[in-house]
C-alpha positions as CSV (number, residue, x, y, z in Angstrom):
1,X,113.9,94.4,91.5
2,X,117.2,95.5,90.3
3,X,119.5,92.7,91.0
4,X,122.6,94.4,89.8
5,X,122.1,97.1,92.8
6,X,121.3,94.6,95.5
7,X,124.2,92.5,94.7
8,X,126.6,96.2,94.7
9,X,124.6,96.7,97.7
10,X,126.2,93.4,99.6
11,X,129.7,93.3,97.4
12,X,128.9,91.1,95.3
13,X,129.5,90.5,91.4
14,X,127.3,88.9,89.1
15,X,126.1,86.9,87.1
16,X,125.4,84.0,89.8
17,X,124.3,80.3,89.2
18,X,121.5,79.0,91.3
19,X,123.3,77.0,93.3
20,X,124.9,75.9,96.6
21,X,128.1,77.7,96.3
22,X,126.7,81.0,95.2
23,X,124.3,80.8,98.1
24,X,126.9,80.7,100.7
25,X,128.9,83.2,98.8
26,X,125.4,85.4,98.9
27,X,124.7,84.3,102.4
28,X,128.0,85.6,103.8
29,X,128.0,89.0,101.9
30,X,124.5,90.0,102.9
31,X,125.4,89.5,106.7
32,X,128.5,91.3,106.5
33,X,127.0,94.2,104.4
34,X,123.6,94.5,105.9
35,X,122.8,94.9,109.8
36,X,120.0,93.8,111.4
37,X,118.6,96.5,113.4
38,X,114.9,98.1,114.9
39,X,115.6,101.7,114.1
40,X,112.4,102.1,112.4
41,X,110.4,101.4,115.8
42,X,112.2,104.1,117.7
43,X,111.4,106.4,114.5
44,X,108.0,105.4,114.4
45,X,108.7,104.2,110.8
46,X,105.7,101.3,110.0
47,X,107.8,97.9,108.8
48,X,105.8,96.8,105.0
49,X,106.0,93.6,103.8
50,X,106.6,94.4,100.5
51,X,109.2,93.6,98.1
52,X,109.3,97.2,96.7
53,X,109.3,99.0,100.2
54,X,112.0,96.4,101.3
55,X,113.8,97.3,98.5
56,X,113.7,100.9,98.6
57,X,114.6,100.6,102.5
58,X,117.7,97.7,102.9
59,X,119.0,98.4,98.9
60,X,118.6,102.5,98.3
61,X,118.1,103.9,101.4
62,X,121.4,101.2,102.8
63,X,119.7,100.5,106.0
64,X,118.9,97.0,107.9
65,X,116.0,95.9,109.4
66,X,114.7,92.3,111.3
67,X,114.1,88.8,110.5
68,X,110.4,89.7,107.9
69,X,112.4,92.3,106.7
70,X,115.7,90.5,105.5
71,X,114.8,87.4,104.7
72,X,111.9,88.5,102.8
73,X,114.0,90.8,100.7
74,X,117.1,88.1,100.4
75,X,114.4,85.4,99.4
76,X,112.9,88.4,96.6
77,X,116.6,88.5,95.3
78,X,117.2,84.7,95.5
79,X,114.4,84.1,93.3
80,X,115.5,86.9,91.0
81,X,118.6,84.9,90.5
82,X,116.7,81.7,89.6
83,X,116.4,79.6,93.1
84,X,113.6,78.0,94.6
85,X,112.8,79.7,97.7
86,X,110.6,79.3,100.4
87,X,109.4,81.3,103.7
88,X,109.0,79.1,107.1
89,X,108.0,80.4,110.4
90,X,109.6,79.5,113.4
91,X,109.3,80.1,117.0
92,X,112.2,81.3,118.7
93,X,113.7,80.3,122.4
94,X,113.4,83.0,124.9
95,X,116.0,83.9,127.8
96,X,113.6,82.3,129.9
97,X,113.3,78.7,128.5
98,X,110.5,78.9,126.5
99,X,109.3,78.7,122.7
100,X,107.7,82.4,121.4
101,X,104.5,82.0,119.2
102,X,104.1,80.6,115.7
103,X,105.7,83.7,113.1
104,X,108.1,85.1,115.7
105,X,110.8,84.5,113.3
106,X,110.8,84.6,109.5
107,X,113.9,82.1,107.9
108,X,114.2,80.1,104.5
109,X,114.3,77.0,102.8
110,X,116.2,77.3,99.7
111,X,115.5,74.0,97.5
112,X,118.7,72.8,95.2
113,X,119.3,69.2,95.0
114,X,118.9,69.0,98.6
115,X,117.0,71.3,100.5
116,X,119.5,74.2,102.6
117,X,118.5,76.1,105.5
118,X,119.3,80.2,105.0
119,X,118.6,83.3,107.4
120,X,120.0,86.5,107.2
121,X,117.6,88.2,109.7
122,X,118.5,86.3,113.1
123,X,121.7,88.4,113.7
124,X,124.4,86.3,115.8
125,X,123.8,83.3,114.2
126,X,125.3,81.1,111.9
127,X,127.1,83.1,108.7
128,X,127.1,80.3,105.9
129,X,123.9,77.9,104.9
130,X,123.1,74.8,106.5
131,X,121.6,71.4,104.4
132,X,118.8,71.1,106.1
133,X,119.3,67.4,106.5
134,X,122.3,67.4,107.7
135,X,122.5,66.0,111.4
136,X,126.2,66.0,111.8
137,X,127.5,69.7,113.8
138,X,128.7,72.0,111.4
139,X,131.5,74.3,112.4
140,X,131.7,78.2,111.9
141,X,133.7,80.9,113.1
142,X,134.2,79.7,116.5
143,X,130.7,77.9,117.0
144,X,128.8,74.8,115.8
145,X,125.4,74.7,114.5
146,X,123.4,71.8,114.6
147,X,119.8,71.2,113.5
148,X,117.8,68.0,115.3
149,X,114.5,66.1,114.6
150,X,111.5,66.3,117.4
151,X,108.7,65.0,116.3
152,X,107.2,66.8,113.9
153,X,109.4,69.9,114.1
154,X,113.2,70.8,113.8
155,X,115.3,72.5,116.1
156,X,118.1,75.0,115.6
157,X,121.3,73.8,118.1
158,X,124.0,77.0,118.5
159,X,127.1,75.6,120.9
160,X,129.7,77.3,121.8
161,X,133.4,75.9,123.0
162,X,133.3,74.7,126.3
163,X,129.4,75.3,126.5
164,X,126.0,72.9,126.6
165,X,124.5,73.1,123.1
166,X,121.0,76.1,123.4
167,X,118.4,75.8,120.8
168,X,118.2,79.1,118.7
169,X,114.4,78.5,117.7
170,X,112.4,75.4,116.3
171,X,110.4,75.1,113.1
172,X,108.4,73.0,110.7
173,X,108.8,72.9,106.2
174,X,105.3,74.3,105.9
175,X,105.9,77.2,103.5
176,X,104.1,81.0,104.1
177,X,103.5,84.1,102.7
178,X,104.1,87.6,103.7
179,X,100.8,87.9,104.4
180,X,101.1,85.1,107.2
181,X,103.5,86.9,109.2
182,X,101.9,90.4,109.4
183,X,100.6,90.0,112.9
184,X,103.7,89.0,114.1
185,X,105.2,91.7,112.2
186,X,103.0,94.2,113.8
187,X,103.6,92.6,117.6
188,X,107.0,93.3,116.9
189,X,107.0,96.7,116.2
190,X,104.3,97.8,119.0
191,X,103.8,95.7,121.9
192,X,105.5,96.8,124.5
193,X,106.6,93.0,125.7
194,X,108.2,92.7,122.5
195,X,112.0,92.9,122.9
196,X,112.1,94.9,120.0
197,X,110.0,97.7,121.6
198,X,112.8,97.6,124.6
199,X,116.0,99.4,122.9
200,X,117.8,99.9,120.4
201,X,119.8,96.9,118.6
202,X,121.7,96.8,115.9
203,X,124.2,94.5,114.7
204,X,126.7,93.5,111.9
205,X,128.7,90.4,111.2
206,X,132.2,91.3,110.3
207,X,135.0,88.7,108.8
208,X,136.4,88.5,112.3
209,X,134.0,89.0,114.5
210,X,130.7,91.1,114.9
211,X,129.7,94.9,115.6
212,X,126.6,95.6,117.9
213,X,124.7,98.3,119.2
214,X,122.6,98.0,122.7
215,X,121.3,100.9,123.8
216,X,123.6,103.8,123.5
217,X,126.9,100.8,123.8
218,X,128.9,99.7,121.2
219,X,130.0,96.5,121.7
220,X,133.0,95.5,119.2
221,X,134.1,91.7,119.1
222,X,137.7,90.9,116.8
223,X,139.6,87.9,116.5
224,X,137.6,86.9,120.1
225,X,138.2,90.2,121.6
226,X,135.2,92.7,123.3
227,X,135.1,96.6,123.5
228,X,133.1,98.1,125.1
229,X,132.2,102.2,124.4
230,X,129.6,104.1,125.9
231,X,128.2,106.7,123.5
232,X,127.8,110.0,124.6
233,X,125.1,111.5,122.8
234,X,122.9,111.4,119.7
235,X,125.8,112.9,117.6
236,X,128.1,110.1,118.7
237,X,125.6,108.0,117.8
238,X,125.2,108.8,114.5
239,X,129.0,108.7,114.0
240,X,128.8,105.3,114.9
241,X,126.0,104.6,112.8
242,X,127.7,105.9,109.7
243,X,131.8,104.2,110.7
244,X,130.3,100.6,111.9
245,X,127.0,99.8,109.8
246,X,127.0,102.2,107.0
247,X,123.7,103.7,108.6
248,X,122.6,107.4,107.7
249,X,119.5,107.9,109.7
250,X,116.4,110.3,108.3
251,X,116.5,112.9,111.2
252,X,113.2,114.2,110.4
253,X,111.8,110.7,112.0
254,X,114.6,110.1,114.5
């Protein structure tokens, strides 16, 4: 991997220390430079586990992609820079009030002298690192973010002013491998009761709010403002694409 092009990729400059404060600084660039999106279902365009292939996607090619995707590739680039990284699966609360499956959501565990909690792939979420011991809300960008014991498992808390506290997903320390993931990789990208499968999405963090794609709608959020444009065709779509997320789509699979 070729550091010095991911970290142009996200805005960043190097040379970086392994520790807490680059991580953040890392943490924030990446989700502010690249989106999280499922174009490649729509395009028929197979998701690999694969450093390389993740590179030559998210880095060269400047597209996003989902949870296996980014924080695969961000843990590749952590490690790169001299961090201890590890992959943990969680399962991730549904509209309905439910858990998802073991490996419905790839996130990390970065290990410095205590052990932080990082994930670039979960889209609105939170933007810097959490210590993963930390039981004490921590505040960002209009929301706090909380992580609680249950037994054997932790739990992800997002709460918004004014609103009850809704788990984001709940997990475990057990580390995994790419390899681990695959099947949940593949759901993902084919079954039809995958929300994934169901539209487009596509979303970016930006420093004062967030730019989103459902569907044919953009959806821009500033300074706690929402606009709302339909798009009215492919071609505007594309535009979009290119102005809000830096995206430039290969039309011979679109």
């Amino acid at each position: 991997m070729d550091v010095g092009i991911y970290l142009e990729r996200i805005g960043m400059i190097g040379p970086l220390a392994p520790d807490s404060d680059s991580l953040r600084k890392l943490h924030v660039a990446h989700l502010r430079s690249v989106p999280f999106e499922n174009l490649s279902i729509e395009m028929r365009e197979p998701v690999r586990l694969d450093d390389g292939a993740l590179f030559t996607k998210i880095i060269k090619q400047r597209r996003g992609g989902f949870c296996y995707e980014l924080n695969g590739l961000f843990a590749a680039l952590l490690r790169q820079i001299g961090y201890e990284v590890e992959m943990l699966s969680a399962q991730v609360m549904g509209s309905a009030g439910a858990y998802g499956p073991a490996f419905d959501h790839l996130m990390l565990r970065v290990n410095l002298e205590e052990p932080w909690l990082a994930d670039v792939g979960f889209g609105d979420s939170f933007s810097e690192p959490l210590r993963l011991h930390d039981r004490t809300p921590n505040h960002q960008f209009g929301s706090a973010y909380l992580i609680e014991e249950s037994r054997d498992q932790m739990i992800l808390i997002k709460k918004q002013h004014g609103e009850e506290g809704r788990p984001q997903y709940r997990f475990d320390l057990k580390p995994f491998e790419y390899a681990d993931f695959m099947q949940m990789c593949d759901f993902h990208q084919t079954s039809p009761t995958s929300h994934f499968t169901k539209g487009r999405i596509c979303t970016i963090a930006t420093s004062n709010g967030r730019n989103s794609i459902s569907g044919m709608q953009l959806i821009v959020t500033h300074d706690g403002n929402r606009e709302e444009t339909q798009m009215r065709d492919r071609q505007h779509l594309d535009e979009v694409l290119l102005s809000h997320f830096g995206i430039v789509l290969n039309k011979e699979k679109a």
